[in-house]
C-alpha positions in Angstrom: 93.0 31.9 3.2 90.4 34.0 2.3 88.8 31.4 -0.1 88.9 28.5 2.5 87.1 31.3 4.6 84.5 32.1 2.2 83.6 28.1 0.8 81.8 26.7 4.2 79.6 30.2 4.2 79.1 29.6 0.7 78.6 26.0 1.1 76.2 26.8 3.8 74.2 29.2 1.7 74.1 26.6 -0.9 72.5 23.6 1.3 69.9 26.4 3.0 68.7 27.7 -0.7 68.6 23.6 -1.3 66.6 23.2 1.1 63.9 26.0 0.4 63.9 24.7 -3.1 63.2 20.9 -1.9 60.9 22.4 0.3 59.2 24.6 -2.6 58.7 21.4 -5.0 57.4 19.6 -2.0 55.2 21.8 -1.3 54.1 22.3 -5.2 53.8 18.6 -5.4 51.9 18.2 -2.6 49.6 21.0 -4.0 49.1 19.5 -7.4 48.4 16.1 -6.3 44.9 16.6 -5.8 44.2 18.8 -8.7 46.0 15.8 -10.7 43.9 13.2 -9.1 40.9 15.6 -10.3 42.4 15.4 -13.8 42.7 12.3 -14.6 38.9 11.9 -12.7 38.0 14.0 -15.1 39.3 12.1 -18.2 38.1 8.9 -17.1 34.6 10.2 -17.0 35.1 11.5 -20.6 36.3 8.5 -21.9 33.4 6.4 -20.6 30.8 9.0 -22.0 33.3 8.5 -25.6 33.0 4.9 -25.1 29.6 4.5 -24.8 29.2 7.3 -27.3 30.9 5.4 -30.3 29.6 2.0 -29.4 26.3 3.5 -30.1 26.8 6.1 -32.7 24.2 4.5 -35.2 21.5 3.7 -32.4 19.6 7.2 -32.6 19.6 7.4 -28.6 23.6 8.1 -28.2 22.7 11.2 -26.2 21.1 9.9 -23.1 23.6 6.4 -23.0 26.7 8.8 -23.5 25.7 11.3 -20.6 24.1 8.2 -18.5 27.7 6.2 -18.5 29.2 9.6 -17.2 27.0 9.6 -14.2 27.8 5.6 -14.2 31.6 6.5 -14.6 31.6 9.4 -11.6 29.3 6.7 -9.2 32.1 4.7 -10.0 34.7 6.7 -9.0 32.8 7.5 -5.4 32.5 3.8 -5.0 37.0 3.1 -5.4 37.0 6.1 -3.2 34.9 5.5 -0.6 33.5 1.9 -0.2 36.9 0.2 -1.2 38.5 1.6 2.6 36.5 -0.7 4.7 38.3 -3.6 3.1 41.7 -2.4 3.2 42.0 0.0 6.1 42.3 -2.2 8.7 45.7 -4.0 6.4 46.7 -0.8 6.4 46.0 0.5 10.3 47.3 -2.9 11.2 50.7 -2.0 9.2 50.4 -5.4 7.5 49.7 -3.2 3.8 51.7 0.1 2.9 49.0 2.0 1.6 50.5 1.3 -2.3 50.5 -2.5 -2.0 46.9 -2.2 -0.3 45.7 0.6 -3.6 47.7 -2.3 -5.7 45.8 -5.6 -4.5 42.4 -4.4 -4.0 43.0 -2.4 -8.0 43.6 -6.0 -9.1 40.7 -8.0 -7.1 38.1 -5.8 -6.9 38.2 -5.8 -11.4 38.6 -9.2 -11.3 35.4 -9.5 -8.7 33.2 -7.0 -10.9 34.3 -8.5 -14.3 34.3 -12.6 -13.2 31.4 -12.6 -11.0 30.0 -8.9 -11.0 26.4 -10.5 -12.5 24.9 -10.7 -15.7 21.9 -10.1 -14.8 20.2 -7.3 -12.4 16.3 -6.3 -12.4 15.4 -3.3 -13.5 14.7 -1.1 -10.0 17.6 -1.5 -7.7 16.5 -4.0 -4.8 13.1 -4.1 -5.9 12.5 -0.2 -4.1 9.4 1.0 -6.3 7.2 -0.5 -8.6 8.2 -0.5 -12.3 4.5 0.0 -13.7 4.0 2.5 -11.5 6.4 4.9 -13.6 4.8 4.7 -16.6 6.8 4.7 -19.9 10.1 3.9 -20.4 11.0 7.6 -20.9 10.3 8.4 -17.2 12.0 5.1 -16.1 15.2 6.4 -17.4 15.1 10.0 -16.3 14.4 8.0 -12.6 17.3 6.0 -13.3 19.9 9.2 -14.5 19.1 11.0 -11.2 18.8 7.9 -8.9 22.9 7.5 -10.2 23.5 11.1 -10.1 21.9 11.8 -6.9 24.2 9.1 -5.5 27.4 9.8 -6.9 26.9 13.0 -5.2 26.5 11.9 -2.0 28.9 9.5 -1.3 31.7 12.0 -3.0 29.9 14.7 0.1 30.9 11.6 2.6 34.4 11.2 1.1 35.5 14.9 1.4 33.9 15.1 5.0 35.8 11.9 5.7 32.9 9.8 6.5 32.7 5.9 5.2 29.1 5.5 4.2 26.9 2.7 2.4 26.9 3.0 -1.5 24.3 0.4 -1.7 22.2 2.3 0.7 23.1 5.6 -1.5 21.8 4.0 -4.2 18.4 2.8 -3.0 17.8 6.6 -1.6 18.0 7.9 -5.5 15.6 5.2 -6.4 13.3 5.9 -3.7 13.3 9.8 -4.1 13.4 9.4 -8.1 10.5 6.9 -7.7 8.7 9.2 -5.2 8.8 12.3 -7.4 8.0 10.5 -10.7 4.8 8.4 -8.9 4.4 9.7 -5.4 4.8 7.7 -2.7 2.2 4.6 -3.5 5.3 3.6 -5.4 7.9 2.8 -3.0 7.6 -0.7 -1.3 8.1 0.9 2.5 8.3 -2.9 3.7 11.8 -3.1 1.9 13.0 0.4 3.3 11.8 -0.7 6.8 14.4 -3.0 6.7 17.1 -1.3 5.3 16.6 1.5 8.0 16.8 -1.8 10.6 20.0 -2.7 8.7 21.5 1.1 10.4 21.7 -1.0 13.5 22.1 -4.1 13.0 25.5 -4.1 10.9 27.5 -2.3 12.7 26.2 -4.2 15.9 26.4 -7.4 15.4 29.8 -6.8 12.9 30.8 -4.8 16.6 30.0 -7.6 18.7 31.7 -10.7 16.1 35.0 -8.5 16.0 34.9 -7.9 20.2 34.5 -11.8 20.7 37.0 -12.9 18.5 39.4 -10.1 20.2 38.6 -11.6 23.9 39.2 -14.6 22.3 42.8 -14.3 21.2 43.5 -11.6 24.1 42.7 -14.4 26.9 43.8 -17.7 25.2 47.0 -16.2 23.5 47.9 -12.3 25.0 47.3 -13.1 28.0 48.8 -16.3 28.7 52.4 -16.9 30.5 53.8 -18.9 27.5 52.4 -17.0 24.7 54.3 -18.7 21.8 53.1 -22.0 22.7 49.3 -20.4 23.0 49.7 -19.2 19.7 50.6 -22.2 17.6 47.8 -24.2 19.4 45.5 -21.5 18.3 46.8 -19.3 15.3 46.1 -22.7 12.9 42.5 -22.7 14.5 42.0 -19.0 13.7 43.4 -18.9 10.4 40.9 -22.1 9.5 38.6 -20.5 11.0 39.1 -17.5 8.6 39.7 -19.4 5.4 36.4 -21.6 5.5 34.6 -18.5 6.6 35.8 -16.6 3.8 35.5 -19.8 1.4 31.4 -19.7 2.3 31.5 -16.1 2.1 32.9 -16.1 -1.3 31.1 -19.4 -2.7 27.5 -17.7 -1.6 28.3 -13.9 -2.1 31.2 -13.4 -4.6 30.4 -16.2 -7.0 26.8 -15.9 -7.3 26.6 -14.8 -10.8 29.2 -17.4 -11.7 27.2 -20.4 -10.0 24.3 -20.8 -8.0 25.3 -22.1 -4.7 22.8 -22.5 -1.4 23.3 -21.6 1.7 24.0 -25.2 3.1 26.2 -26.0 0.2 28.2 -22.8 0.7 28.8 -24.0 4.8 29.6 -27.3 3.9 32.2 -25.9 1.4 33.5 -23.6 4.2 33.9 -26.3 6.6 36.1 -28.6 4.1 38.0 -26.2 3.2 38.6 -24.3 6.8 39.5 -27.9 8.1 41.7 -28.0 5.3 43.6 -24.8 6.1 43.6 -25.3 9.7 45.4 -28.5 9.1 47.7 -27.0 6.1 48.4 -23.5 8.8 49.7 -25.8 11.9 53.6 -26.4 10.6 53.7 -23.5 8.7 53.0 -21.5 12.4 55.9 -23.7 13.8 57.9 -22.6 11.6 57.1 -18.8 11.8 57.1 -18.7 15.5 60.8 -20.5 15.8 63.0 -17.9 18.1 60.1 -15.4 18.6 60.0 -13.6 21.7 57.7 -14.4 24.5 55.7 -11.2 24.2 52.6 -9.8 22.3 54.4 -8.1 19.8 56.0 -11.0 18.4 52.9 -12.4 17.7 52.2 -9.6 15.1 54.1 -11.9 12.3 51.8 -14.6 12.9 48.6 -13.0 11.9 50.1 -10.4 9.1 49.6 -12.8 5.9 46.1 -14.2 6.7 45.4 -10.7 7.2 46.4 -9.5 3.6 44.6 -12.6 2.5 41.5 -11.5 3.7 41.5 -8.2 2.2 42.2 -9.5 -1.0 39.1 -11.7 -0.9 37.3 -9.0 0.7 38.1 -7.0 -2.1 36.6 -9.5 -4.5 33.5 -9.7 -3.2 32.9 -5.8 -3.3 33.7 -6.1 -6.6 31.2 -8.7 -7.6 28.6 -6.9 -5.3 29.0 -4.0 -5.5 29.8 -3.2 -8.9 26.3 -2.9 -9.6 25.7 0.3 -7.2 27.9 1.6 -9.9 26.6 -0.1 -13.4 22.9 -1.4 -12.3 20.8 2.0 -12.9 23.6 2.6 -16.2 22.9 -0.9 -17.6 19.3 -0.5 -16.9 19.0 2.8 -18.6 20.7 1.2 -21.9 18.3 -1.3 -21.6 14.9 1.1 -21.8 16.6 3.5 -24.3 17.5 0.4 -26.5 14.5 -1.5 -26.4 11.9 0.1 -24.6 11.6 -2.4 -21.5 12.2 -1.8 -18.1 10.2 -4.0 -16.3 11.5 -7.4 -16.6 15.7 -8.5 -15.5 18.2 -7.7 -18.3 22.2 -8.6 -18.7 24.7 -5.8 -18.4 26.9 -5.2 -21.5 30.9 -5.8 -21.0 31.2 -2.3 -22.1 29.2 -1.2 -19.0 31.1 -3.7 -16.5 34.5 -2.0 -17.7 33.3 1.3 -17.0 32.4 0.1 -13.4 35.6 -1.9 -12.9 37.7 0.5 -13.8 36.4 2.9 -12.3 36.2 1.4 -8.7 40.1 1.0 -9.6 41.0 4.6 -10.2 38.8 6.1 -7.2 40.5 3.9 -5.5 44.0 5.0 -6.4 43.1 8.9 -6.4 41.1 9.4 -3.8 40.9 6.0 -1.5 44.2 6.9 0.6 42.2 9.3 3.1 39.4 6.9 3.7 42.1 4.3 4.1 43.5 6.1 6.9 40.2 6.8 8.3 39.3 3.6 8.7 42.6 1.8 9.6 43.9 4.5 11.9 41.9 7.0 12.9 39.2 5.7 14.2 41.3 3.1 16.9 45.0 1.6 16.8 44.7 -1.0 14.8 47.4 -4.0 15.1 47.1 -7.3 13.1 45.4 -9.2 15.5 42.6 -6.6 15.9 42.4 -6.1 12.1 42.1 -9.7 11.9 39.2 -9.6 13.7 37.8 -7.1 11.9 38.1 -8.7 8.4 36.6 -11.9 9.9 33.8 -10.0 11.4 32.8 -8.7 8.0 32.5 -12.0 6.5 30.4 -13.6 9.4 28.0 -10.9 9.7 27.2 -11.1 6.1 26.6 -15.3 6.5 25.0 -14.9 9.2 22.7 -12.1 7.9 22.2 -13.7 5.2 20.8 -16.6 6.9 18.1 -14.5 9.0 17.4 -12.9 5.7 18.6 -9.7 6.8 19.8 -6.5 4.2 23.4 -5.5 5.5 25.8 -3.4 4.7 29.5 -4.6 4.3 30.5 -0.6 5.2 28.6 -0.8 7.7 29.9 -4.5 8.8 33.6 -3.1 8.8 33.5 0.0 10.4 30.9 -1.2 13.1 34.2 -4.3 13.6 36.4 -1.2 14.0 34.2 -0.2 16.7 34.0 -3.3 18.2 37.6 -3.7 18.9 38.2 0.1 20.0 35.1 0.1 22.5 36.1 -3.6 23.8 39.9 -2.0 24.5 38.6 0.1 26.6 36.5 -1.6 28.4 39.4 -4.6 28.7 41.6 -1.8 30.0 38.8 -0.4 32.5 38.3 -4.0 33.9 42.0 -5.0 34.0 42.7 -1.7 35.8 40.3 -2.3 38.2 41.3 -5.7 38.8 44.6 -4.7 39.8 42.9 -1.9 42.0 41.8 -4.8 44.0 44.3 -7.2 44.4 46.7 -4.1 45.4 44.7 -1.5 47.2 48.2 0.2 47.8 48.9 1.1 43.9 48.4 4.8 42.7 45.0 5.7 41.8 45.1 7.5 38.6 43.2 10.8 39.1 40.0 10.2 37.6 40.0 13.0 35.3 43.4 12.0 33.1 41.4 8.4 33.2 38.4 9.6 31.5 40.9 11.3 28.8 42.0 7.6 27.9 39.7 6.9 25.0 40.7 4.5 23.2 38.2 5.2 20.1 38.1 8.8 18.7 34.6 10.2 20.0 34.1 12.7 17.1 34.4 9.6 14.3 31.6 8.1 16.3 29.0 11.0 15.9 30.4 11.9 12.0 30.1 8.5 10.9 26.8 7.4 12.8 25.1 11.0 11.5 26.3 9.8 7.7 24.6 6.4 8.5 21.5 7.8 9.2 21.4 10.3 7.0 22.4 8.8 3.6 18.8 7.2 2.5 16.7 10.4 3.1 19.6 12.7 2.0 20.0 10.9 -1.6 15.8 10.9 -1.9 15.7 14.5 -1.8 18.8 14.9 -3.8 17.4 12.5 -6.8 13.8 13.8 -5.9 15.0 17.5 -6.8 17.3 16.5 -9.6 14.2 14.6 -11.5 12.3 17.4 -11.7 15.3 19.5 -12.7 15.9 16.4 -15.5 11.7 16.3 -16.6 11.8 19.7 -17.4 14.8 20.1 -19.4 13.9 17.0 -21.5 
């Protein structure tokens, strides 16, 4: 009797010490993750600088290339963890991605982007910022390069741990600019070129705002909002989704395969067009099919808009790769090419070697230290479902088309988060009109007091002001960064 007394206590004690110990490794686990992630950052670099180092053992110049391709390798790392979000946070936000299958597809098509169409050939100042001949020698080229990458890297790995998306490109040309500036003085910048980039600040996330707040009317009052919703959608989903793919076939003709084939602008539309016809025509029994027994209500409609959506972030992903792989390798590549040789003012190709360490790199930033951004991006900046995150991924193509029609320098970080915006600040004012609308066709309802209204934000204020502040701040911040760590590289060498 005593014994069948004592075993539940005993049993009990048992499940609560369990517990504390489940809770400890937990704990422990959750802990070490980042200090892993750390590790294995830390390795990576190493075994680029290795790389490069026994590639180039015999070359008498293994010094500079070995602790160049570390700065390449860590700039590379701050690109998978930072830049790499604005493609797959919305998936995510939207729930159409868990956050391993969104780390898994963008991995895979953001290395095949950088190796298949990342460029063979780059010039030899990033975006033509300053004047090669006005640095001289080839010796002061390549200490401009080393803290151009440096001063970078640093920067967008500042954004990451404040939890700010920010331009890598735009990183990038600050350490040119500031490198260039301390090596020449400022005779050497082209200020025409930075004039726009500054104009780029607004007009990215603007007009990436607006193209993601008129597609999102779009579907809200020919699909949401209409009695038979089902019907709606498979009139229009097809339309949408062709829409999307010849958008996205331009985007990646004129953008993502440029090194691979040289394709003009009119060629790359006419492409889009075939192909967007073709997939509209392809999408219209295959949204039959999906929408057979759904429910007459908006949530049903999710289904119809969650594979395009992880399309488009896989070909989103591709395209970074092939861009903007050379944020990562450009300055790297460049500096192999002045130690080397002794040129650095006239284009050069990028070794494989180099596009490895930038592939692979974007690829495990990405998987240690993309998550946060992820969620930054895809949910905590608005609520993101698939039909808004659609809109968003189809913004970010668009914008770039048509900016690059105008001739305009854009940002794709910029692009996405700005579509982000747009849907958030178009919910809000949607909900602000449709309350107001039913205010007057029944003067009789409850007002809601006007204070819990203005609590209703729909978009997180605080992201806003954090992100916006990065934006501005990113060129100048990465000038005086690479300004300060040229001098600190001239007078140790």
């Amino acid at each position: 009797m005593a014994h069948r007394d004592f075993e539940p206590r005993h049993l009990e004690t048992l499940d609560r010490d369990l517990g504390r110990l489940n809770a400890l490794e937990q704990a422990a686990a959750y802990v070490g993750r980042p200090v892993a992630g750390k590790g294995v950052a830390v390795f990576f670099v190493a075994a680029a600088a290795l790389l490069a180092g026994l590639l180039l053992a015999g070359s008498g110049h293994a010094t500079v290339i070995v602790i160049a391709s570390a700065f390449g390798a860590y700039m590379a790392l701050n690109i998978g963890a930072n830049d790499v979000a604005n493609n797959m946070g919305p998936a995510v936000g939207a729930n159409a991605l868990t956050m391993g299958g969104a780390i898994a597809i963008a991995a895979v098509f953001e290395s095949a982007g950088a190796l298949l169409a990342g460029g063979d050939v780059v010039s030899t100042i990033a975006k033509g910022i300053i004047a090669p001949s006005s640095l001289g020698s080839a010796e002061v080229f390549v200490w401009a390069m080393m803290a151009a990458l440096l001063s970078s890297a640093l920067w967008v790995n500042l954004a990451t741990w404040i939890g700010a998306p920010v331009s890598t490109t735009h990183s990038v040309v600050g350490g040119v600019m500031g490198a260039g500036i301390a090596a020449a003085g400022l005779g050497a910048v082209s200020w025409g070129k930075i004039g726009a980039i500054a104009a780029s600040w607004v007009i990215s996330p603007v007009l990436g705002g607006l193209i993601a707040a008129a597609f999102l009317w779009f579907i809200k009052s020919q699909i949401i909002y209409r009695d038979d919703k089902i019907a709606a959608a498979r009139r229009w989903v097809p339309v949408l989704v062709g829409i999307m793919g010849g958008t996205f076939s331009a985007y990646l003709s004129m953008k993502g395969l440029k090194h691979v084939i040289s394709i003009g602008f009119g060629t790359a539309l006419a492409i889009g067009a075939a192909l967007g016809l073709a997939v509209w025509l392809a999408m219209i029994p295959v949204v039959r099919r999906q929408s057979r027994g759904l429910e007459n209500r908006s949530k049903s409609l999710k289904v119809l808009f969650g594979i395009p959506l992880i399309v488009s972030a896989a070909l989103l992903s591709f395209a970074h790769g092939a861009n903007d792989v050379a944020n990562a390798i450009g300055p790297l590549a460049a500096i192999v090419q002045a130690t080397l040789t002794g040129s650095f003012d006239q284009a050069f190709a990028i070794p494989f070697w180099v596009m490895l360490i930038g592939a692979f790199g974007i690829s495990f930033g990405l998987f240690l230290f993309g998550p946060r951004l992820i969620r930054v991006v895809g949910s905590e900046i608005t609520k993101l479902n698939p039909m808004r995150a659609y809109c968003v991924a189809l913004s970010a193509a668009i914008t770039v088309i048509v900016a690059s029609w105008f001739g305009l320098p854009v940002s794709s970080t910029h692009i996405a988060v700005g579509g982000v915006f747009g849907v958030g600040f178009f919910r809000e004012w949607d909900a602000e009109r449709r309350f107001r609308a039913a205010r007057h066709a029944d003067p009789e309802r409850p007002v809601v007091p006007g204070e819990e209204r203005r609590r209703r934000k729909l978009v997180r204020r605080s992201h806003v002001l954090t992100i916006g502040a990065a934006w501005i701040v990113t060129v100048p911040a990465a000038a005086a960064l690479s300004a300060a760590l040229f001098w600190l590289i001239r007078s140790i060498a």
